[in-house]
Structure formats: structure tokens, C-alpha cells
C-alpha positions as CSV (number, residue, x, y, z in Angstrom):
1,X,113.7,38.1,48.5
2,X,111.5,40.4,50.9
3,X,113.7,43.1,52.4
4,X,112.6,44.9,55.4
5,X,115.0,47.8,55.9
6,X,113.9,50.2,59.3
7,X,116.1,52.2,61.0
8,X,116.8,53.6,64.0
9,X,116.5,56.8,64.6
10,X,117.5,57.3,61.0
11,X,115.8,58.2,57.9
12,X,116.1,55.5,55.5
13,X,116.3,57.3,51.7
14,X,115.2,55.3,48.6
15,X,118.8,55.0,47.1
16,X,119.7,53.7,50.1
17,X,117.2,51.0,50.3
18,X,117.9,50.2,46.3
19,X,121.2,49.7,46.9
20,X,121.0,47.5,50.0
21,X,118.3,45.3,48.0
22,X,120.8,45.1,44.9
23,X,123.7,44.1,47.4
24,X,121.3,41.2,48.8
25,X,119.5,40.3,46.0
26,X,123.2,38.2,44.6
27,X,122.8,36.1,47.8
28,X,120.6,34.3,46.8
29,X,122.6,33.1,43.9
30,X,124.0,30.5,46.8
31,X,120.5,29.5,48.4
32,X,117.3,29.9,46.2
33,X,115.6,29.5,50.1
34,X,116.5,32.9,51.4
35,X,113.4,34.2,51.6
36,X,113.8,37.6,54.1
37,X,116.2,39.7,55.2
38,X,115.5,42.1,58.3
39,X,118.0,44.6,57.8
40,X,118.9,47.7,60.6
41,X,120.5,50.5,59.7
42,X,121.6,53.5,62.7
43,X,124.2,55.6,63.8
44,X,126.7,55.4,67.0
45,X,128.3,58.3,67.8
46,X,130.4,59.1,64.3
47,X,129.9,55.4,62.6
48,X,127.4,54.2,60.2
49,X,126.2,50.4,61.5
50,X,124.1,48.0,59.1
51,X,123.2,44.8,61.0
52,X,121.6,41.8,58.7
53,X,119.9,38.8,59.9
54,X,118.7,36.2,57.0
55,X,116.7,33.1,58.6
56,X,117.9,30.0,56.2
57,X,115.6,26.5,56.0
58,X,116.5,24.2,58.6
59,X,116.8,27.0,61.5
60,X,120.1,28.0,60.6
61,X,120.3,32.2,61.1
62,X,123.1,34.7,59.4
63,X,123.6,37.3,60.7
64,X,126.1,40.1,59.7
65,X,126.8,43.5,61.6
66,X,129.5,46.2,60.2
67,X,130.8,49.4,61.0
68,X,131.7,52.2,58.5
69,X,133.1,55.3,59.8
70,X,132.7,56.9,55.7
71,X,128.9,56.0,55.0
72,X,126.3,53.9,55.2
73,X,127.3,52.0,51.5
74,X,130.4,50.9,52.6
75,X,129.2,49.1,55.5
76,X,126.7,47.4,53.2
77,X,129.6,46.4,51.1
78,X,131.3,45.0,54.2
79,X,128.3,43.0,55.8
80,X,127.3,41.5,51.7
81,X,130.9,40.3,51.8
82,X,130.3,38.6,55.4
83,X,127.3,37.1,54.8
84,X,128.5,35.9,51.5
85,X,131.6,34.2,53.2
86,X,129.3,32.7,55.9
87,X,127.3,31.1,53.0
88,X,130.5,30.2,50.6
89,X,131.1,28.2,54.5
90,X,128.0,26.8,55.0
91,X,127.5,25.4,51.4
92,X,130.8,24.0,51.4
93,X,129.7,22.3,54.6
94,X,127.1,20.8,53.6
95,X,128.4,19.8,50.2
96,X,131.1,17.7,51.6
97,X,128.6,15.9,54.6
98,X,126.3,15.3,50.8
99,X,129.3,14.4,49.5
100,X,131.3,11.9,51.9
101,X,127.8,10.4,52.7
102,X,124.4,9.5,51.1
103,X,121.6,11.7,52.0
104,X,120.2,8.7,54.1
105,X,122.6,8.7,56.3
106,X,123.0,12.4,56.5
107,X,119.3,12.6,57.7
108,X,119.4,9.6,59.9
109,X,122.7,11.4,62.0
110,X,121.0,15.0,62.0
111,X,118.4,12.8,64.0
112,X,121.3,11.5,66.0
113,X,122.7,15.0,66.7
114,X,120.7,15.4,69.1
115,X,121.5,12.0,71.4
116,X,125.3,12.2,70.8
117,X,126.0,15.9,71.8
118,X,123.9,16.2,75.0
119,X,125.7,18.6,77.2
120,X,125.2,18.8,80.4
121,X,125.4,21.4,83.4
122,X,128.3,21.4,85.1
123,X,128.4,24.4,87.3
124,X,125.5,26.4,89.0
125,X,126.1,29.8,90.4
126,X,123.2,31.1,92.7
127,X,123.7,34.9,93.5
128,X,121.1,37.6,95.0
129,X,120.4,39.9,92.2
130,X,119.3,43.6,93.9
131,X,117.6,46.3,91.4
132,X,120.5,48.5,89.7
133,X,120.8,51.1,86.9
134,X,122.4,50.2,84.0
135,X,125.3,52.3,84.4
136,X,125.7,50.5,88.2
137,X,125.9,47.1,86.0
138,X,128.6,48.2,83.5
139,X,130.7,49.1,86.6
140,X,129.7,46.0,88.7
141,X,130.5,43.7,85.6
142,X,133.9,45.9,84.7
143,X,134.4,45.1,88.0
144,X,134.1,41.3,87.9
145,X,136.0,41.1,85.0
146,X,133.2,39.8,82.8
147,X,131.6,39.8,79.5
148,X,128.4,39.6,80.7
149,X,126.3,40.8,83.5
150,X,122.8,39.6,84.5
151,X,120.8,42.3,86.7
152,X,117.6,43.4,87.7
153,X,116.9,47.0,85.9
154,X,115.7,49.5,88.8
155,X,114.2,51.3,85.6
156,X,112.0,48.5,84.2
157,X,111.7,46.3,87.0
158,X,112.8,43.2,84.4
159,X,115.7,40.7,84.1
160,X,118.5,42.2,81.9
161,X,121.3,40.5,81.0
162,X,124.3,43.7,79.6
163,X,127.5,42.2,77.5
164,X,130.4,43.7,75.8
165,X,130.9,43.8,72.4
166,X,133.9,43.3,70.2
167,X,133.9,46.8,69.5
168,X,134.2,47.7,73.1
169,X,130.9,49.5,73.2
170,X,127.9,47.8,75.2
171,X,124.9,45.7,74.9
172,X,121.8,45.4,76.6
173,X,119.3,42.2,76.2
174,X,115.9,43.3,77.7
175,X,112.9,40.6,77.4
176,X,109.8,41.3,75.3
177,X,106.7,40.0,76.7
């Protein structure tokens, strides 16, 4: 498995990147298909953050994000055990569609997926969006009551679209061209 470790604005050290590949490396025990890893590691104000994402065959994407206020091992230790129960899940999914039907059938109704679970819009919201700082959105969404916010950034001139996150803290989705 290929293992690209980067961090943000953090130097990564060599044990560090040994131990995250030894963690990883026993995935694969569950899917001989995991190929990559893209694995972040940075620090928010006194916590250590890893965040993994491992693309599977078939377009299916883990992805794992923990918080260690000790060091950056333990939340390595915490995202290998989350991304190991969301495979131990997965497999077992799969095993019993394998199971309960023949592999025929389970390919001809992932081709039917598609037809029986249209969804549809039900609701359109129009609303002017007027150039704001991001500090202006977190209020104006705190305001609203919402999760997310979609704005224009009077920085970047862009869509952005700001969310909270389970932790409380903030996100920001800016798009790449």
C-alpha cells in the first residue's frame, strides 16, 4: 500500500511516518484492493488531528478523522480502529448480499440501484448571496440556526459553502479550479 503522509504546517518525522505505515499496512489484511492512503496530519489549537481517506474499488471512499489531545500516535491508534470497523462493516455487507444471493443477481441489482432509488428535488430555495467575510458567515449561519452556510467570500471572490463540525469547530469548502 502507497502512503502519502504531508502535513500541515507540521513537520512529519520518520518514526512518525513508520508507525502510521505499520498501523495501515494490517488493513489490508481485509481488502487486498487498498491500494493508497492520503493521510493528513496537523495541529488545532492544543490537539493532535490525523485524517485518513482510502479510495476502495467500486468508488467506495473511507475516510477516518481523530483527535488526540496526548500525541500524534494515539490518534493514529484511534483513526486504524475506525477505519478497521468501517471495513469489518463493509465486508460483512457485502458477504451477506454474496451470501443471500448469487453474484448474478447481485450485479444485475447494482445495475438497478440506480432506477429504483431516484430521488428527486423536492424543495428549491432561491436567495441573493452578497460578498461577506468568513467571520460575517459564521455569524449569519449561527444566526439561522444552520449547519451549513453557502456565501460568496469578499476575500476570494468564489462560492464557499462553511459547515460545523461535530467537534464544534468550523469548516470551510472552497472550490479548486
Amino acid at each position: 500500500m502507497q502512503i502519502n503522509l504531508r502535513g500541515k504546517n507540521v513537520p512529519v518525522s520518520d518514526s512518525l511516518k513508520n508507525y502510521v505505515e505499520k498501523k495501515l499496512s494490517k488493513l489490508t489484511r481485509y481488502f487486498d484492493s487498498i491500494q493508497e492512503a492520503q493521510v493528513v496530519v496537523s495541529t488545532v489549537s492544543d490537539c493532535y488531528t490525523v485524517e485518513v481517506t482510502i479510495p476502495l474499488n467500486g468508488g467506495i471512499i473511507l475516510r477516518g478523522e481523530e483527535m488526540s489531545r496526548e500525541n500524534y500516535y494515539e490518534a493514529v491508534d484511534l483513526v486504524s480502529e475506525k477505519l478497521e470497523k468501517q471495513i469489518h462493516k463493509y465486508r460483512t455487507k457485502l458477504y451477506r448480499k454474496l451470501r443471500h444471493k448469487g453474484l448474478k443477481d447481485l450485479i444485475t441489482e447494482m445495475g438497478d440501484d440506480t432506477k429504483k432509488e431516484e430521488r428527486i428535488i423536492v424543495k428549491r430555495k432561491h436567495f441573493p448571496i452578497k460578498p461577506m467575510l468568513i467571520d460575517e458567515a459564521i455569524m449569519q449561519m449561527n444566526l439561522l440556526g444552520h449547519d451549513f452556510f453557502v456565501f460568496s467570500n469578499a476575500e476570494t471572490g468564489q462560492a464557499n459553502v462553511l459547515y460545523r463540525r461535530k467537534d464544534g469547530n468550523y469548516g470551510l469548502i472552497e472550490p479548486e479550479y
